[in-house]
N, C-alpha and C positions, 0 to 999 in steps of 0.2 A: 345118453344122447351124446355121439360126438360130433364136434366140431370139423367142419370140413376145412381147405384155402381156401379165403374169398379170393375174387377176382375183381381189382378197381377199374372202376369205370373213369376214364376221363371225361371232365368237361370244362366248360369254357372258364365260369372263375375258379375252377379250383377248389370246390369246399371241402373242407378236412369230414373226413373217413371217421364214424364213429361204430365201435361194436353192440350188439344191442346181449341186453343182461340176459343172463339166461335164471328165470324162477324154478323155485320147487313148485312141488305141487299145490301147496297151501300156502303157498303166495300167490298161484295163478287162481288158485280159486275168492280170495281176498281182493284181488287187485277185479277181479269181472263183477264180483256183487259190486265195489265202487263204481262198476261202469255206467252211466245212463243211456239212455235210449241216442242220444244225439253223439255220443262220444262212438257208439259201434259204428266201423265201416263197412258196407258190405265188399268184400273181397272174394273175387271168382278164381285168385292164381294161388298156387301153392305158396307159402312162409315157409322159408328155413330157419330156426329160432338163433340159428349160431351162424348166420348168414352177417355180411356187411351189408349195411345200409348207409345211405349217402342221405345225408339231413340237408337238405341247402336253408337256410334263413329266409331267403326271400319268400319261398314256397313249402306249406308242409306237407312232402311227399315222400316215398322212401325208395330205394329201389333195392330189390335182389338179386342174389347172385345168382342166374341160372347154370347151375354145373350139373355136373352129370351126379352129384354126391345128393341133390337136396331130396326131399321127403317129403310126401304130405300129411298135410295137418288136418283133421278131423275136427270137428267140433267147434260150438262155439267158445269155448275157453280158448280154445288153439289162436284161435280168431282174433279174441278178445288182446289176450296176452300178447301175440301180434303188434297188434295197434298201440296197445300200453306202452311194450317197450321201444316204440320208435317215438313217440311222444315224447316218454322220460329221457332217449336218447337224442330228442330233439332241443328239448329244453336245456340239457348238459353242456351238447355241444354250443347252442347258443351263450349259454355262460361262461365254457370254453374259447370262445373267441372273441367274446366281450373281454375277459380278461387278459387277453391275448393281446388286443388292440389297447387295453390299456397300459399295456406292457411297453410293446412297441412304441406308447407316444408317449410315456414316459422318459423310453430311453434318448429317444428325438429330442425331447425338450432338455434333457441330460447332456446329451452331444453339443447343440444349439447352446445351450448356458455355457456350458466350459470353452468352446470356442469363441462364444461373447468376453468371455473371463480373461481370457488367452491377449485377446486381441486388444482390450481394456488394462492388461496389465502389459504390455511389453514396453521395450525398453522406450522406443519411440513415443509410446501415448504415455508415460509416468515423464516424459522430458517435458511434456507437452503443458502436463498436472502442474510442475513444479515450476514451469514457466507462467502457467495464469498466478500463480501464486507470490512468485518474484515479484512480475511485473505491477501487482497492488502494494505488495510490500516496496519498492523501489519509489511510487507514486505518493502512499500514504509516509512517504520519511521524507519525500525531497516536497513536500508540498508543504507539512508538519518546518523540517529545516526554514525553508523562506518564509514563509508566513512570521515566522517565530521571528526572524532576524528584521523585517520591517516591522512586525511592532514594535521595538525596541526604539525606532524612529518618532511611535505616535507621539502627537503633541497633545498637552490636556493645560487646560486652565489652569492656575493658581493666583489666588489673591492675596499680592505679596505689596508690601510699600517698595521696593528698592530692588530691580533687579537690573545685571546689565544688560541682558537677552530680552527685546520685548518687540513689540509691532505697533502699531499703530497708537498712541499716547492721545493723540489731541479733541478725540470725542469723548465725552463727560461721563460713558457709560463703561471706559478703557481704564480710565485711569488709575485705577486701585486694582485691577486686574491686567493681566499679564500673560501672553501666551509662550510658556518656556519648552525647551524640549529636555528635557532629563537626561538622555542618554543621547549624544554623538560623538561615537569613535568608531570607523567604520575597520579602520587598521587595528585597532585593539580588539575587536570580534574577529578580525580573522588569526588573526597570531593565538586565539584562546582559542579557537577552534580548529586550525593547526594542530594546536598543541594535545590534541585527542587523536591524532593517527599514531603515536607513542605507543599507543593500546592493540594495534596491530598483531605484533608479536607473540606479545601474551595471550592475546586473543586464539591465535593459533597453537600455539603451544600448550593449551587450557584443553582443546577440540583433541588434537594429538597425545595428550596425556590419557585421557577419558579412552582412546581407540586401543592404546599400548601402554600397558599401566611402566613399563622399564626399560622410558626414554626420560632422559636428562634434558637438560634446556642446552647444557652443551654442545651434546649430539643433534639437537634441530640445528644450535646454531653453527656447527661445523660441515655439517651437510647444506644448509643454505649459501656459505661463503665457497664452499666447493665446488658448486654451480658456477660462482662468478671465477673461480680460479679457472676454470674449464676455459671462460671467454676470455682470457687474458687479462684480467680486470684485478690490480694489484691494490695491497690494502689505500695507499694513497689514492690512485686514481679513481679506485669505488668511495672514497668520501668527496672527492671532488667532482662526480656527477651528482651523488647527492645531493650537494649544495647548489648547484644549478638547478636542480630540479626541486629544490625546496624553493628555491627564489622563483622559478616560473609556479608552480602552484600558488605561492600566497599571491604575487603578484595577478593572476589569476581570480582567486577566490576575493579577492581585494578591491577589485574594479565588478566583481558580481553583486558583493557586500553592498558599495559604494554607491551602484546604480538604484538598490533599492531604495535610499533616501529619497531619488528622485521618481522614480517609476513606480507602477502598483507590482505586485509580486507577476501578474499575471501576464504582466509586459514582457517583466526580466525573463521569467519561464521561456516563455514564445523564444523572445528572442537566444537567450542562450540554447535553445534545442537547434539551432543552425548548424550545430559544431557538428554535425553529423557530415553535410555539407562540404565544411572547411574541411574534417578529417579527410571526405575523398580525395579531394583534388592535391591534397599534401601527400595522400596514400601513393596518387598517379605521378606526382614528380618525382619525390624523393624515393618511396618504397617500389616504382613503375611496377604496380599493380593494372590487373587489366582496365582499359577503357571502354566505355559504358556511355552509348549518346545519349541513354535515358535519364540518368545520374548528371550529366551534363545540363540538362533544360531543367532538373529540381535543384540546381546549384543559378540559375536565373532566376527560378522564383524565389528563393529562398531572399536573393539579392532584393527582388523587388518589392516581398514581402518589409524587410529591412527601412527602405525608402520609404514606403506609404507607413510604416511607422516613426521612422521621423520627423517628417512634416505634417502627423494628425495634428496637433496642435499649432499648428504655422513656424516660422522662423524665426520673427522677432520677437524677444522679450516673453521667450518660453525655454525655459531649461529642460522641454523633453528631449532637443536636440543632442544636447551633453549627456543625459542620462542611458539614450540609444546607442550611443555610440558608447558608451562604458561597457554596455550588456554586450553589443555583438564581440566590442574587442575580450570579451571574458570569453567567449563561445569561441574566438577563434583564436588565445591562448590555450582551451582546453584544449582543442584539435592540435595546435604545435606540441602541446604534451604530448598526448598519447602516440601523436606521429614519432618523437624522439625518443619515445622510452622503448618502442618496436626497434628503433632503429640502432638505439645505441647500446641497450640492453637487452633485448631479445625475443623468445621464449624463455620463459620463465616458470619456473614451480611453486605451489604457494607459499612456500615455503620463504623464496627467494623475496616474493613481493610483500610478504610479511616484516621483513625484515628490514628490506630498502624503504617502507613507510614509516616505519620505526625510526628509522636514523635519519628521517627527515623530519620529521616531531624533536629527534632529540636538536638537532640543529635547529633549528624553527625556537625550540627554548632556548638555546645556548643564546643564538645569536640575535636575532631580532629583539628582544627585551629592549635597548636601548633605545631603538625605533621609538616604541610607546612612551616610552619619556618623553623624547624629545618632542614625539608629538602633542603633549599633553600639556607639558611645563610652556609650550609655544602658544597655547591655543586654536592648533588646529583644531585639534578632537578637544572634546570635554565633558565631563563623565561627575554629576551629582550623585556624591557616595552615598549621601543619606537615602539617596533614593534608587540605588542601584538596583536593576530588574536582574535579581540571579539567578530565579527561577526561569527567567524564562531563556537565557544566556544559555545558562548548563541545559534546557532542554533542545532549545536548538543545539549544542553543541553535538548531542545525543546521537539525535537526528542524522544531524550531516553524518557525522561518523558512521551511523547503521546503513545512510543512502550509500557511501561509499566502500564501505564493506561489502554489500550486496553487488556493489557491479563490478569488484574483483571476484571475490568469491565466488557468486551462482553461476558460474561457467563449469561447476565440475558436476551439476546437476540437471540444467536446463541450456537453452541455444543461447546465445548471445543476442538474438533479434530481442528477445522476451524483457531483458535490460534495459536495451537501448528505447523500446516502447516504454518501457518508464516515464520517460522524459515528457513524450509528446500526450502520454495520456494525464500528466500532473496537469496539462492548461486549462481543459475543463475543469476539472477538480478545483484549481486554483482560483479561477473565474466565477465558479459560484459563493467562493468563499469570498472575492472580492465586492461582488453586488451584495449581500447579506450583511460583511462587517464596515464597509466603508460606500456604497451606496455606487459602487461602478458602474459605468453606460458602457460596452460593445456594439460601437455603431462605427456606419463611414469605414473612413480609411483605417481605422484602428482593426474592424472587422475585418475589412478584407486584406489588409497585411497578417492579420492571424492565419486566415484560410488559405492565403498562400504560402505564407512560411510552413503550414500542416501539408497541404499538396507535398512541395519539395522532401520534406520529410519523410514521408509515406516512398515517394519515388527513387530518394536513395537508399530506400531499404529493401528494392526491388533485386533478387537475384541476376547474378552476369546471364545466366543462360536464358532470359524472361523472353525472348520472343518463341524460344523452343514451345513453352507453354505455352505462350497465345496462341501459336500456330496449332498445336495440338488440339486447344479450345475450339477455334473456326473448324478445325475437321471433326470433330464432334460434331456442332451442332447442326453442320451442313447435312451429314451422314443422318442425324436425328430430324433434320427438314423433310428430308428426301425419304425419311424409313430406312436407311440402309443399315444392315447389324453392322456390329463393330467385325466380325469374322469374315463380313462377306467380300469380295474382292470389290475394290474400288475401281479397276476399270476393267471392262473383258475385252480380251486378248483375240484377234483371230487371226492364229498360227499358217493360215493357207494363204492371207494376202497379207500378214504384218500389220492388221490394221489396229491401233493402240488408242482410238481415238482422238486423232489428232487436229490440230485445224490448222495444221501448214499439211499435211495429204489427204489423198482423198484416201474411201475404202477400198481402190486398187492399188494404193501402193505409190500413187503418183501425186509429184509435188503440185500443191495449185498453185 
């Protein structure tokens, strides 16, 4: 028997073309005993047994080729075998394209993952990773840091016959008790915590060793001073900004310390996240960075927020007046910092800021020690050794040091937004630790100076270009009001009278 050309038939979906088997004899004879009465067709047109047949799924019917080649078929075997083999080549093909389509949406789902994978891994969305990431680590150290630094404040009972520090003596149930405070020195906490930016260096130089195993601490630190030789910055003059800027930091961190005696942690938080604020408007003078009338009106709330924190408590014969005003002047020393070290230092490599933190540690020990004397042997500060809290000293020390490590460093990883959100998301944080350990109210003015000092925050963190985006937003959502695609033309044009939609002309072209 040979086989002739089939001739394909087009049709509308397309079903793939299958060949039908060609049996022997004693398979056609096999396969017709199998057959039942309901499986034979009767068929009045010729079979070609080596013909194409087109199997569609939807429908089981076969068609042949009619050419001038095909032959007929005698009998019922002919008949039989016929039918058989468009069946078996029905059920083939169907399994043929079942497989087929599982193929295909395999490879769909293959395509679709890797380009999820793609877009999940770039550089943009792993900035983004390491910024949610920061900005808890930045939150859980600077919440962990303050917290730590007002306990050191808490006052607790003891029943002592003789002490000098005491309160109220003259009720029957005081007088063999005493409420003392164990630890104040708010200058000796900052000068020991200072004195942990010293680890700066090493810190980096530790990371840099691990990267390149045959680097010397020489060559960091001859390449970090090379930097400063670049800006003109000779051995003399680079220890003499150090030490100014060792003296604005503690001075600084000093009136941050100092405030917490007076304020709950959650005040100081709030209020020092201003400095965001203070840094613009220091940015806009001294650095004439661009202006921003958005940045303008969260540098008045920030302001007002300030206010209605001062006077929660009233004026008279309330020291949260003095404690307020310690916290903003620390937010708005931290802002003259970082405005000056932009300005009088530079850009800088980490290398360089490793090393300028260092030399301000080492001067912070050099120098300041005598400070703590004087303050101690005088009586301002005073510090019960038996009872000195080291633990909790050295863990805030910890602290601070990783919070400020973290918003030098996570700049080679993540945005600088991711950081600075630190700050403002420690007040929650901060605030529930303050209702649970000491029994805090957030009401009144205390409240809405919070929400407004958060407002400003949020708005100075608002990109220069932000009305671009708004304005982008409104045509959106117009376009999405109205149905219009993002593709479709927003106004139609008619090039025969100029009419552009206008409402200063009409559709002739003429002004009304």
């Amino acid at each position: 028997m040979k086989n002739s050309n089939p001739i394909e038939v087009p049709t509308i979906f397309q079903p793939r073309k299958c060949r039908s088997h060609v049996f022997s004899p004693s398979e056609e004879q096999s396969i017709s005993e199998q057959l039942t009465n309901s499986q034979k067709i009767d068929i009045t047109d010729d079979i070609h047994h080596s013909g194409t047949i087109d199997c569609n799924d939807s429908s089981n019917t076969y068609r042949t080729d009619q050419s001038n080649n095909h032959r007929e078929s005698t009998g019922s075997n002919a008949i039989s075998v016929g039918v058989v083999s468009c069946g078996i080549n029905l059920t083939q093909q169907q399994q043929v394209c079942q497989l087929r389509l599982h193929n295909s949406n395999s490879y769909t789902n293959q395509g679709s993952l890797s380009t999820f994978y793609e877009s999940c891994c770039a550089t943009s969305a792993k900035k983004i990773y390491f910024g949610i990431c920061v900005t808890i680590c930045v939150t859980a150290s600077w919440v962990g840091a303050t917290h730590c630094i007002k306990f050191l404040y808490f006052q607790k009972d003891h029943a002592v016959a003789n002490l000098t520090i005491s309160l109220n003596l003259s009720h029957p149930d005081n007088r063999n008790k005493q409420r003392i405070i164990s630890y104040n020195a708010p200058f000796f906490t900052t000068w020991f915590c200072t004195n942990w930016t010293i680890l700066y260096f090493p810190v980096y130089f530790t990371i840099q060793s691990i990267k390149s195993k045959c680097i010397t601490p020489s060559n960091v630190i001859n390449e970090s001073l090379r930097g400063f030789r670049d800006k003109g910055l000779t051995g003399g003059r680079f220890l003499t900004r150090c030490s100014l800027f060792c003296g604005l930091w503690v001075s600084t961190n000093y009136m941050y310390i100092h405030s917490l005696r007076i304020l709950l942690a959650t005040d100081v938080m709030t209020l020092f996240a201003t400095n965001v604020a203070c840094v613009y408007l220091l940015s806009w003078v001294i650095l004439h960075e661009q202006f921003v009338g958005v940045r303008i009106v969260a540098v008045i709330l920030c302001d007002t927020g300030i206010a209605l924190l001062a006077y929660m408590d009233g004026i008279t014969g309330s020291p949260t007046l003095g404690g307020v005003v310690l916290a903003a002047s620390a937010a708005a020393g931290s802002a003259v910092y970082k405005v000056l070290f932009r300005k009088v230092v530079g850009d800088t490599t980490f290398g360089q800021i490793s090393l300028f933190f260092t030399v301000i540690g080492i001067c912070n020990a050099i120098f300041l020690w005598p400070v703590c004397l004087v303050l101690y042997f005088s009586g301002v500060e005073y510090i019960i050794w038996e009872q000195f809290p080291w633990i909790v000293l050295m863990t805030a020390s910890i602290l601070h040091l990783a919070a400020n490590m973290l918003g030098n460093f996570s700049v080679a990883v993540t945005y600088n937004l991711f950081i600075t959100l630190g700050l403002i998301t420690a007040v929650p944080v901060s605030a529930a630790l303050d209702v649970i350990l000491y029994g805090a109210n957030f009401v009144g003015m205390k409240l809405a100076g919070m929400i407004l000092i958060a407002t400003g925050f949020f708005l100075v963190m608002f990109p220069n270009n932000w009305p671009d985006y708004f304005t982008r937003l409104l045509r959106w959502s117009r376009r999405h009001r109205h149905g219009i695609s993002g593709n479709a033309s927003r106004d139609i044009i008619d090039y025969r009278t100029g009419y552009i939609k206008s409402h200063l002309r009409s559709p002739s072209g003429r002004v009304r």
